[in-house]
MARDO-435003 format. One record per residue (C-alpha): x, y, z; residue in three letters. Coordinates in steps of 0.05 Angstrom, whole numbers, plus 5000, padded with zeros to 4 digits. Each point is the difference from the previous one (the first is absolute). Layout:
N
+------+-------+------+-----+
! east ! north !   up !   r !
+------+-------+------+-----+
!    X !     Y !    Z ! ALA !
...
+------+-------+------+-----+
//
This chain:
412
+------+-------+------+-----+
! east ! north !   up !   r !
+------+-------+------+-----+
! 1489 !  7663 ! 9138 ! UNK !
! 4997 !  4932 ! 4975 ! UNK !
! 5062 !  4963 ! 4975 ! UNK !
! 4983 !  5013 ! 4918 ! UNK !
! 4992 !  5066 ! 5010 ! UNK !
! 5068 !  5018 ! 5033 ! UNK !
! 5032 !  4953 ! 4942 ! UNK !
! 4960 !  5044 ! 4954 ! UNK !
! 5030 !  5058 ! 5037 ! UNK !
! 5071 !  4977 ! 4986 ! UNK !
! 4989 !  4976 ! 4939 ! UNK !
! 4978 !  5075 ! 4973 ! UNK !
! 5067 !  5025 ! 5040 ! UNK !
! 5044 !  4956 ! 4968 ! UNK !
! 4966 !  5008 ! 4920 ! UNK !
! 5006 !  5080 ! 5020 ! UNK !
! 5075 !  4993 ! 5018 ! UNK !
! 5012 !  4962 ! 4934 ! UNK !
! 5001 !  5072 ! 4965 ! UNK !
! 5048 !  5030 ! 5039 ! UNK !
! 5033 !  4932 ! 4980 ! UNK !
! 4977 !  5012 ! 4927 ! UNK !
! 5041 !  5070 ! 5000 ! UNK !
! 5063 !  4970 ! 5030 ! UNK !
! 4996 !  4949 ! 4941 ! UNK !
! 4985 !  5041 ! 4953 ! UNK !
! 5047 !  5065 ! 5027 ! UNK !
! 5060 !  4946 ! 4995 ! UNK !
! 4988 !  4974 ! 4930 ! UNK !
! 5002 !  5077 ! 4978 ! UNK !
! 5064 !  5055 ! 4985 ! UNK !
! 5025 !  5032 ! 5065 ! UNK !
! 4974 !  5069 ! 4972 ! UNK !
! 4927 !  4981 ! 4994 ! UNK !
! 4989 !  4949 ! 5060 ! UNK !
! 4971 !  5055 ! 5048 ! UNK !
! 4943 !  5010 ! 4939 ! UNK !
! 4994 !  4934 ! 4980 ! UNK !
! 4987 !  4968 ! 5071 ! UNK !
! 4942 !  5062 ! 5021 ! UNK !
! 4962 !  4975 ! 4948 ! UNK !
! 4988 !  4945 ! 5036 ! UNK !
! 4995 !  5050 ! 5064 ! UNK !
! 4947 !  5043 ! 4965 ! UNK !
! 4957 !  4943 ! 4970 ! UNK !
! 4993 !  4972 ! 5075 ! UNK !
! 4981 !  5064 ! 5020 ! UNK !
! 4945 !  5017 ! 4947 ! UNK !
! 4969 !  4933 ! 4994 ! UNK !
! 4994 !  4991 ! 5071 ! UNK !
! 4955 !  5060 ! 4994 ! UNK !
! 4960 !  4986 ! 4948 ! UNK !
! 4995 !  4929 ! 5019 ! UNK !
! 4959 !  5032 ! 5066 ! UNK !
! 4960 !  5050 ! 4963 ! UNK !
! 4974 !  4960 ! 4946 ! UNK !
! 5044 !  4942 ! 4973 ! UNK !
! 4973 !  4948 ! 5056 ! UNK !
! 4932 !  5011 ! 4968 ! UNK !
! 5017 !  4998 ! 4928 ! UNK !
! 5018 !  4922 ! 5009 ! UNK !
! 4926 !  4993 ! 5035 ! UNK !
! 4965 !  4977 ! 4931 ! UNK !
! 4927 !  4989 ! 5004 ! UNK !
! 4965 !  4935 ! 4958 ! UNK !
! 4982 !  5040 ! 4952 ! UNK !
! 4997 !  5061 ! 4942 ! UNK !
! 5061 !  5054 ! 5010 ! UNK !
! 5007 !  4975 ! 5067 ! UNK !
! 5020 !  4924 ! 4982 ! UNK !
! 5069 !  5036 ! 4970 ! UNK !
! 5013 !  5055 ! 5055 ! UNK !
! 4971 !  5020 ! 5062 ! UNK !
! 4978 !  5058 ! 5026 ! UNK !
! 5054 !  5041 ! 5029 ! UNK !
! 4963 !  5044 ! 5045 ! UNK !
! 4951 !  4940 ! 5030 ! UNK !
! 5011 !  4988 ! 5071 ! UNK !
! 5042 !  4932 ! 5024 ! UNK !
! 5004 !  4995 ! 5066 ! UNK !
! 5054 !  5036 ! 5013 ! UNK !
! 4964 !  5068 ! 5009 ! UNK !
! 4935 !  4973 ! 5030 ! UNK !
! 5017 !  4944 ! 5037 ! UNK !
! 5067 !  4996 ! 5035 ! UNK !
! 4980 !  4972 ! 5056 ! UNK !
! 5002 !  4923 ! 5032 ! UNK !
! 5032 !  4956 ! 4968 ! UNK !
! 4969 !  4998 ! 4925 ! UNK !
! 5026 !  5071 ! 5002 ! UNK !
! 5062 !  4984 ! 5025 ! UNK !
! 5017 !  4951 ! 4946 ! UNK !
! 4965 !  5040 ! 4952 ! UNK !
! 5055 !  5054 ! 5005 ! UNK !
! 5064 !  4951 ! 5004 ! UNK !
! 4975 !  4971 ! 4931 ! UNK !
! 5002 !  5068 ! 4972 ! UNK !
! 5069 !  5015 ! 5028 ! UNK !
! 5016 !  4933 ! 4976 ! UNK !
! 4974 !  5000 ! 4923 ! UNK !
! 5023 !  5071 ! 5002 ! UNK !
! 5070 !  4978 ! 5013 ! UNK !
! 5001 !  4955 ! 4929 ! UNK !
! 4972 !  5060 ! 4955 ! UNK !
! 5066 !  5056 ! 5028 ! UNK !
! 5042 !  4945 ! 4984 ! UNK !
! 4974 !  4984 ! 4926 ! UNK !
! 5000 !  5075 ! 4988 ! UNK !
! 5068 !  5005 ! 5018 ! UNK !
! 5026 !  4938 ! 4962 ! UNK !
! 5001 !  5043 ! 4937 ! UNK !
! 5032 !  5049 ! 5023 ! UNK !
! 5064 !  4953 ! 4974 ! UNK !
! 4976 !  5009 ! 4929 ! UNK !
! 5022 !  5072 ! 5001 ! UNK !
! 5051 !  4996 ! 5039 ! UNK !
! 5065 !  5064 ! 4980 ! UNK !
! 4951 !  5042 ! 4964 ! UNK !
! 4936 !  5005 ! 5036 ! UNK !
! 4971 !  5066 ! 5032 ! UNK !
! 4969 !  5000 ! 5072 ! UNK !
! 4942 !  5045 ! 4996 ! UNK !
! 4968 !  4967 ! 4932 ! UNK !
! 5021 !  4927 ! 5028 ! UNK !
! 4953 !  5016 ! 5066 ! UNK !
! 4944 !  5022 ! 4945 ! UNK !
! 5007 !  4939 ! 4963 ! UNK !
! 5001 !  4956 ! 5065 ! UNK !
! 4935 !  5030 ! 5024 ! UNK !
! 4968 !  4987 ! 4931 ! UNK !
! 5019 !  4932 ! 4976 ! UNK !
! 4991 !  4976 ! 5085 ! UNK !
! 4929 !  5027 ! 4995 ! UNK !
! 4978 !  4976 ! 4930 ! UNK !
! 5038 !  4948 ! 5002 ! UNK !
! 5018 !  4963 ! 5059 ! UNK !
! 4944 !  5023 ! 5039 ! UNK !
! 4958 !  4955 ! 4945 ! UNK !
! 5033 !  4953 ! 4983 ! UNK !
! 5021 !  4977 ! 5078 ! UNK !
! 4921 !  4996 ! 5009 ! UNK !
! 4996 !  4950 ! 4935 ! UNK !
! 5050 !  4953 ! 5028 ! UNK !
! 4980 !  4988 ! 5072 ! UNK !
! 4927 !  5018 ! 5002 ! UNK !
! 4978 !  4936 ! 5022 ! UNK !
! 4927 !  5021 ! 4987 ! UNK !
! 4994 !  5041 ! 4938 ! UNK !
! 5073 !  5002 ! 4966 ! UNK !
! 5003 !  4981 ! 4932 ! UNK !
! 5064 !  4972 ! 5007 ! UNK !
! 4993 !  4959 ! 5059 ! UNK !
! 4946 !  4967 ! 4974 ! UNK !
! 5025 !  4992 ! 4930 ! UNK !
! 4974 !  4938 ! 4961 ! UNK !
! 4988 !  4935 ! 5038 ! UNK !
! 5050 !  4992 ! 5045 ! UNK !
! 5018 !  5086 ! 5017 ! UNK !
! 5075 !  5019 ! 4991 ! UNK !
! 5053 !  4989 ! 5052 ! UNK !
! 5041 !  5060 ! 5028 ! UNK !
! 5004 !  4993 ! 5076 ! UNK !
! 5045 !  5069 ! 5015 ! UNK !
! 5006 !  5029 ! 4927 ! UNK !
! 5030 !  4971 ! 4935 ! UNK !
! 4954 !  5031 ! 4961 ! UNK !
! 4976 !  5063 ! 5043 ! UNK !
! 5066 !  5021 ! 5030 ! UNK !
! 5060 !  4976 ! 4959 ! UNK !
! 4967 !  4990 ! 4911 ! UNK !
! 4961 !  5064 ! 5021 ! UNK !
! 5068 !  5035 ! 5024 ! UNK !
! 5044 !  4965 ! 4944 ! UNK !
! 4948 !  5022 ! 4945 ! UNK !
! 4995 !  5069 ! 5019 ! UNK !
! 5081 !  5000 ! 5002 ! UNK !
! 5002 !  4990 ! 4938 ! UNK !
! 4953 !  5047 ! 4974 ! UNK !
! 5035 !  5056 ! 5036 ! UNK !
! 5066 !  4971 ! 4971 ! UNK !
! 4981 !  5014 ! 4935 ! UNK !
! 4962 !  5070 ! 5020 ! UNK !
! 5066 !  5023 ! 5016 ! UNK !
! 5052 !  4970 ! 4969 ! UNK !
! 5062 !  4986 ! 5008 ! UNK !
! 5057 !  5031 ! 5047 ! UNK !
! 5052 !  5040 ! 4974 ! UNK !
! 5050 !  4958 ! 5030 ! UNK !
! 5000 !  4931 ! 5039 ! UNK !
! 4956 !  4963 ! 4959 ! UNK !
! 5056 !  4950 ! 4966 ! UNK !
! 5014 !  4939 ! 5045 ! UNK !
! 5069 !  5038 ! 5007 ! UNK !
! 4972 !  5063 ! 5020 ! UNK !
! 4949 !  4978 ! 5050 ! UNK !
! 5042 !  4984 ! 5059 ! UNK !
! 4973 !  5000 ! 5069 ! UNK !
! 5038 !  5056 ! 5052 ! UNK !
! 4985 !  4959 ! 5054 ! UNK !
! 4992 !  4931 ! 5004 ! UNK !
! 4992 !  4992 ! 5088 ! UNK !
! 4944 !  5046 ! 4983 ! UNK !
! 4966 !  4954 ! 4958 ! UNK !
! 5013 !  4940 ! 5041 ! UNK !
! 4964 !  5039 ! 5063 ! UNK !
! 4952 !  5010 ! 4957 ! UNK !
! 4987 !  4926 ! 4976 ! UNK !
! 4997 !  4981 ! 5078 ! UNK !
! 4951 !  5050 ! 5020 ! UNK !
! 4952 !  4975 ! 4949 ! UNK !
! 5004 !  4929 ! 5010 ! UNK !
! 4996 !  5009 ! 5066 ! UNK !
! 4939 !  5047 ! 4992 ! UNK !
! 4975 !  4938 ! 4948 ! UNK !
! 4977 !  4966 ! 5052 ! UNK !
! 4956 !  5048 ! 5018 ! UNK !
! 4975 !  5001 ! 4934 ! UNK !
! 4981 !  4930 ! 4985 ! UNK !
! 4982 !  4974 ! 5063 ! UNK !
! 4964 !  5060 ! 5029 ! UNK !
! 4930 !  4986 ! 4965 ! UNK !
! 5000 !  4934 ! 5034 ! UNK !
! 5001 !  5017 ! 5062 ! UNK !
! 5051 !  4967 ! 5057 ! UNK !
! 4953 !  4944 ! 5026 ! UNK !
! 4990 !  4952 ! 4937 ! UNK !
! 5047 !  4952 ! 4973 ! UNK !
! 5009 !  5034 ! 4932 ! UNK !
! 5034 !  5051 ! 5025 ! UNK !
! 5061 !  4951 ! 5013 ! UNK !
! 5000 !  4970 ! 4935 ! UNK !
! 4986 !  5078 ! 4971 ! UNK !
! 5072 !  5020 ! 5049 ! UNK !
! 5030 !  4939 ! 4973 ! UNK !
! 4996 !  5015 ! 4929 ! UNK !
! 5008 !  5074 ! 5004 ! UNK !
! 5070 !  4977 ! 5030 ! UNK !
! 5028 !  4945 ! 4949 ! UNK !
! 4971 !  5027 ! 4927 ! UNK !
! 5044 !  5062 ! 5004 ! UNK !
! 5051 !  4963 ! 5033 ! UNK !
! 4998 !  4950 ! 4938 ! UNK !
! 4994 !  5062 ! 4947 ! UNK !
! 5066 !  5032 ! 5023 ! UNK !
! 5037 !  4943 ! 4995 ! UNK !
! 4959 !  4989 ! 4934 ! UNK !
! 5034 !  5071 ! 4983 ! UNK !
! 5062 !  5000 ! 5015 ! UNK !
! 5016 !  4934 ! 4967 ! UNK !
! 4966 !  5024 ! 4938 ! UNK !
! 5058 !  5066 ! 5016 ! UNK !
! 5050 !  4950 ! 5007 ! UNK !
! 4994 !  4967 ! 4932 ! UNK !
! 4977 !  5058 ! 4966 ! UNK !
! 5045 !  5064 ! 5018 ! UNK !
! 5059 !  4949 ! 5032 ! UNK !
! 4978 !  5023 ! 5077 ! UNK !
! 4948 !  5013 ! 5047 ! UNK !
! 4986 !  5063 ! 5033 ! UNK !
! 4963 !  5024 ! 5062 ! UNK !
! 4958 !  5041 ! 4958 ! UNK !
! 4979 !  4944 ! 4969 ! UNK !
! 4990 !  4964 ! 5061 ! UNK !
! 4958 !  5051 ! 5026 ! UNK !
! 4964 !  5009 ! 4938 ! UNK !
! 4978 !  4915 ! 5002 ! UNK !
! 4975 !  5005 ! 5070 ! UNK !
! 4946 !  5053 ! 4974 ! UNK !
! 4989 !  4964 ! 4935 ! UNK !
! 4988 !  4937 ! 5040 ! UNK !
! 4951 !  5050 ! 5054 ! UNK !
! 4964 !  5018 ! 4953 ! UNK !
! 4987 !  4928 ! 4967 ! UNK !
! 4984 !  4976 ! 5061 ! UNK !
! 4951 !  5054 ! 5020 ! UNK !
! 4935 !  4981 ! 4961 ! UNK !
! 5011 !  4922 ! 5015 ! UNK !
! 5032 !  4998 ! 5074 ! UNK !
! 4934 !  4967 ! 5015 ! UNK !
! 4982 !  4958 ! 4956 ! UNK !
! 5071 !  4958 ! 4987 ! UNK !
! 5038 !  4939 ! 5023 ! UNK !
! 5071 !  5036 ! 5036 ! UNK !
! 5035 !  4945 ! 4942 ! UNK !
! 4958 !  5036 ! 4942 ! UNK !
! 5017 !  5069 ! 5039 ! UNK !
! 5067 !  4983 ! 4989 ! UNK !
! 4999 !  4984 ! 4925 ! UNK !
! 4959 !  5064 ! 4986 ! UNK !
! 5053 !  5043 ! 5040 ! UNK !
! 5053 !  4962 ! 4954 ! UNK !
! 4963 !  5011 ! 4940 ! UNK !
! 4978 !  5075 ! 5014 ! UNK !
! 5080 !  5010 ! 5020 ! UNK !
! 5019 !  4973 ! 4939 ! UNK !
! 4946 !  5030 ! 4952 ! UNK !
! 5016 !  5068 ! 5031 ! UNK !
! 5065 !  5002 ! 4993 ! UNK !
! 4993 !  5002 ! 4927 ! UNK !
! 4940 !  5046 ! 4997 ! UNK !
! 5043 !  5063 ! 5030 ! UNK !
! 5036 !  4988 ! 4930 ! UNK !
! 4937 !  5016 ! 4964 ! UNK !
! 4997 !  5069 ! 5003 ! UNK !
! 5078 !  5012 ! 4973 ! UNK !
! 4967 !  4957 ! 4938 ! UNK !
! 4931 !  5035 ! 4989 ! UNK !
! 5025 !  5073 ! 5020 ! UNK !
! 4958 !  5014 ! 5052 ! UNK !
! 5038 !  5023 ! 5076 ! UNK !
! 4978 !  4976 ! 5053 ! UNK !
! 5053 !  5029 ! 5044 ! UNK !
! 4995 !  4949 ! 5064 ! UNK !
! 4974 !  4941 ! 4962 ! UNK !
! 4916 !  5005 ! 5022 ! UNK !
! 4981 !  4965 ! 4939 ! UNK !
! 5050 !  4941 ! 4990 ! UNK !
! 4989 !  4977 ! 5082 ! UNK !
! 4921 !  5025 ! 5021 ! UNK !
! 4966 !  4994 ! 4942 ! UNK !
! 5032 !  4940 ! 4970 ! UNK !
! 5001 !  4972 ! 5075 ! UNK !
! 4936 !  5027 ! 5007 ! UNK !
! 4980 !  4949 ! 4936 ! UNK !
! 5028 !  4939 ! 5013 ! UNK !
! 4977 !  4999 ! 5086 ! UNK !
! 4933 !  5010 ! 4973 ! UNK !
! 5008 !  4949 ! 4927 ! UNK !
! 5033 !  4948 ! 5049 ! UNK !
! 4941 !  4992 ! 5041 ! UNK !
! 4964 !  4981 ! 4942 ! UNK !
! 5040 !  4944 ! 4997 ! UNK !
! 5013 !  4977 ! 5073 ! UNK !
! 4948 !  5031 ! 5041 ! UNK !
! 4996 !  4956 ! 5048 ! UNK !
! 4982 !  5029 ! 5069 ! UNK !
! 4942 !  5046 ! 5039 ! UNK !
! 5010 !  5024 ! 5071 ! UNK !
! 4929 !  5014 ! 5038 ! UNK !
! 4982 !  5014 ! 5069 ! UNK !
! 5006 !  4931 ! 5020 ! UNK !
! 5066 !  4992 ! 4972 ! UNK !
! 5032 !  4982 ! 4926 ! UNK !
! 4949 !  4962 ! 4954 ! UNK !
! 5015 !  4958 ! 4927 ! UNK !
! 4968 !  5037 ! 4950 ! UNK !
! 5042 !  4968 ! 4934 ! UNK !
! 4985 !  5051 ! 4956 ! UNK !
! 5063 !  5004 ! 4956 ! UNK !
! 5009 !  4967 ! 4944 ! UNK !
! 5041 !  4943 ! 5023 ! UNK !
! 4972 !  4987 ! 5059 ! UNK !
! 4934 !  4968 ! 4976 ! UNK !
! 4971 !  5070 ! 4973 ! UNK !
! 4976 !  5022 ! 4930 ! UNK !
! 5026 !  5058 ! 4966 ! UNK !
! 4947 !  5052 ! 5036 ! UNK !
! 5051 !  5020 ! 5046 ! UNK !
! 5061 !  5011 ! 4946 ! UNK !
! 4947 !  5037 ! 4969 ! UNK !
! 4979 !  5042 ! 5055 ! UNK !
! 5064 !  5019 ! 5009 ! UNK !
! 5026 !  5015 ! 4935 ! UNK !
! 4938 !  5039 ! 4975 ! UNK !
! 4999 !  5044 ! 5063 ! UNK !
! 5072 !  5013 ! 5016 ! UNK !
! 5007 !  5032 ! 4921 ! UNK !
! 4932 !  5033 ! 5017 ! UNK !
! 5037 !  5038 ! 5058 ! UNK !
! 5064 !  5008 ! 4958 ! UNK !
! 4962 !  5036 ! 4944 ! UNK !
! 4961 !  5044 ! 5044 ! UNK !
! 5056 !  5018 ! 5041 ! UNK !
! 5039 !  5023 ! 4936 ! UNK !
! 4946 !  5033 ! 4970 ! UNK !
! 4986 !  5042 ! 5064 ! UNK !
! 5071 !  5023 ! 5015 ! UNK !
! 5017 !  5006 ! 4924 ! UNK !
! 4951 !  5055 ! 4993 ! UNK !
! 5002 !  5041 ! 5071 ! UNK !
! 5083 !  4991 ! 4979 ! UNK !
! 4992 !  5034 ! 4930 ! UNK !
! 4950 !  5044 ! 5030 ! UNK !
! 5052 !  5023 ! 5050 ! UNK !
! 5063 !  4997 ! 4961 ! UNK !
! 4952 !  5050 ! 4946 ! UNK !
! 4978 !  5046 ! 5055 ! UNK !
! 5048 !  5017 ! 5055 ! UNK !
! 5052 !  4965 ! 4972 ! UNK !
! 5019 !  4920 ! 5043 ! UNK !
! 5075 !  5003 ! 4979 ! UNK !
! 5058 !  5040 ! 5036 ! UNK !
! 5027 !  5047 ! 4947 ! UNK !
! 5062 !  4965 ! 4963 ! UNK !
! 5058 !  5055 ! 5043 ! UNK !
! 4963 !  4971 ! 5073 ! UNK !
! 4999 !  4927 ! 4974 ! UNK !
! 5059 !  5005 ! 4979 ! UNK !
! 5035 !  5038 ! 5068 ! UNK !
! 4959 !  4954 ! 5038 ! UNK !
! 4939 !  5012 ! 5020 ! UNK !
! 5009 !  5014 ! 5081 ! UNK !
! 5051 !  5057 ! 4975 ! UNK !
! 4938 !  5043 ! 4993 ! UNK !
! 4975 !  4976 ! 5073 ! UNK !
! 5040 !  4967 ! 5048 ! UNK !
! 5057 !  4955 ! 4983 ! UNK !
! 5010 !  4935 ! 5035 ! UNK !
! 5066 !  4996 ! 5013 ! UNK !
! 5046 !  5064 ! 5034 ! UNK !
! 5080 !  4999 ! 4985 ! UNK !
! 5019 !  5045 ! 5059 ! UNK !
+------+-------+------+-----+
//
């Protein structure tokens, strides 16, 4: 096995461990008396996409040049991984599904955060099969399809995403928000006052596991031989280390103190920033756009007490705002290309001796995704929520939601 397939190897283990991670983070930031619920939806979307990712999703992302095929492939054509899994093209082959499967369980299970206190199991596993395979399935296949994706090779100069700003985290984020509004708001804990954390070590293992799994994330499609992936390691390491202190000094002046859940919450604004442009940035610019996504964030979560909607754990205010500025930044200071024979000037962004193609690119695309993510989850959501019913009834939510399963805490 040669040396960028092992890294491949660990790179898919470490993005797969992230949603354990995910459900720590998200199990912390939740009341004591739904965190058993709230982290298995995290547990069941790994689960159910890492099914469907084998059976058909892999393909769906296979577009063709043209006709029906340019936007999705076909899900029951053969890719190598039933017909030829042999030598090493085979080998590969099947660590690269592995790998890219790794990225769609964990934007499935991102918003899963949305719903957080009032969500039921059973119609949250039908929604996560639907919106992964009409939506992610796609749209994963428009954004890194280096031969036929629309997205990819947007405009003159294609858009910039190396590990998912737009695909992952304003794909997540906009479907968050859809099913924020689909259901509504909690019965209680949606007031800043309310909406206390039960356990705040919880969240803080949580926030290690995924940066630590991050690495995996970013660096992973560039193998462990080249260059880039030290400058990809070296920015995945100081933007969210610049956006929590971006954070927690916008918590300082704001609120009169910073918190760990605060903390925590920067280093994942600043991931996800960093995640569509960990390849193509100076570590100095890496820093500012950590800073700035801290900053920016930090206000966001504040939205939704403002416009009404809940978004329990904050997915809108840090991915898809993050998810927006990672990808509008690079319009700006793109700056960087890694390759097989190392990392390569490519100058793109704005003010680096590019035009505005790139900030273009970027802007168009990344609300193209936004819209079609919302649109998608908005209507399997209402479709749900109309049939079978999305919502715990109002006596379970409030109870608690693992009082009806199994509670995650025993006073004995």
């Amino acid at each position: 096995m040669t040396a960028d397939n092992v890294w491949l190897l660990i790179s898919a283990a470490l993005v797969i461990f992230m949603t354990p991670g995910l459900a720590f983070f998200y199990g912390g930031l939740v009341k004591a008396k739904s965190v058993v619920s709230m982290m298995m939806l995290s547990f069941g979307a790994l689960a159910l996409i890492s099914v469907l990712w084998v059976l058909y999703g892999y393909n769906m992302g296979q577009q063709g040049a043209s006709g029906f095929s340019h936007i999705v492939g076909n899900p029951f054509s053969d890719f190598g991984l039933l017909d030829n899994i042999t030598g090493k093209d085979g080998q590969y082959n099947i660590i690269s599904v592995i790998f890219d499967g790794s990225f769609a369980i964990i934007t499935v299970a991102l918003i899963s955060g949305a719903v957080a206190d009032r969500a039921r199991f059973w119609p949250w596993m039908l929604f996560a099969g639907l919106w992964g395979t009409i939506d992610y399935f796609v749209v994963k296949g428009w954004v890194w399809n280096a031969d036929n994706g629309w997205i990819f090779n947007f405009g003159s100069t294609g858009v910039l995403d190396w590990a998912g700003g737009t695909a992952v985290h304003i794909n997540a984020g906009a479907a968050a928000l859809a099913l924020a509004l689909v259901l509504g708001r909690r019965k209680v804990g949606f007031s800043k006052e309310e909406a206390v954390p039960h356990n705040v070590p919880l969240v803080l293992i949580g926030v290690a596991i995924l940066w630590f799994g991050w690495f995996g994330f970013n660096v992973g499609y560039n193998g462990g031989s080249d260059a880039g992936a030290g400058l990809i390691a070296l920015n995945t390491l100081v933007a969210p280390a610049a956006a929590m202190l971006g954070w927690i000094i916008v918590e300082k002046f704001k609120d009169g103190k910073s918190t760990a859940v605060g903390a925590a919450s920067g280093i994942v604004a600043g991931l996800v920033a960093i995640t569509p442009a960990c390849a193509h940035l100076n570590p100095v610019w890496a820093i500012v756009l950590g800073i700035l996504a801290g900053v920016v964030c930090a206000f966001a979560i504040e939205l939704k007490f403002r416009l009404g909607f809940d978004d329990s754990l904050d997915v809108v205010g840090i991915h898809m705002v993050g998810g927006f500025i990672g990808c509008w930044f690079l319009g700006f200071f793109a700056e960087y290309l890694p390759t097989g024979d190392g990392v390569t000037a490519n100058h793109t962004g704005l003010f680096f001796g590019g035009n505005a193609d790139q900030l273009v690119a970027q802007v168009v695309c990344s609300l193209a995704v936004g819209a079609f993510s919302f649109i998608v989850a908005l209507v399997i959501g209402l479709a749900i929520e109309k049939t079978i019913g999305f919502r715990a009834k109002e006596e379970d939510e409030l109870a608690g939601i693992d009082i009806q399963h199994e509670t995650g805490y025993e006073l004995v």
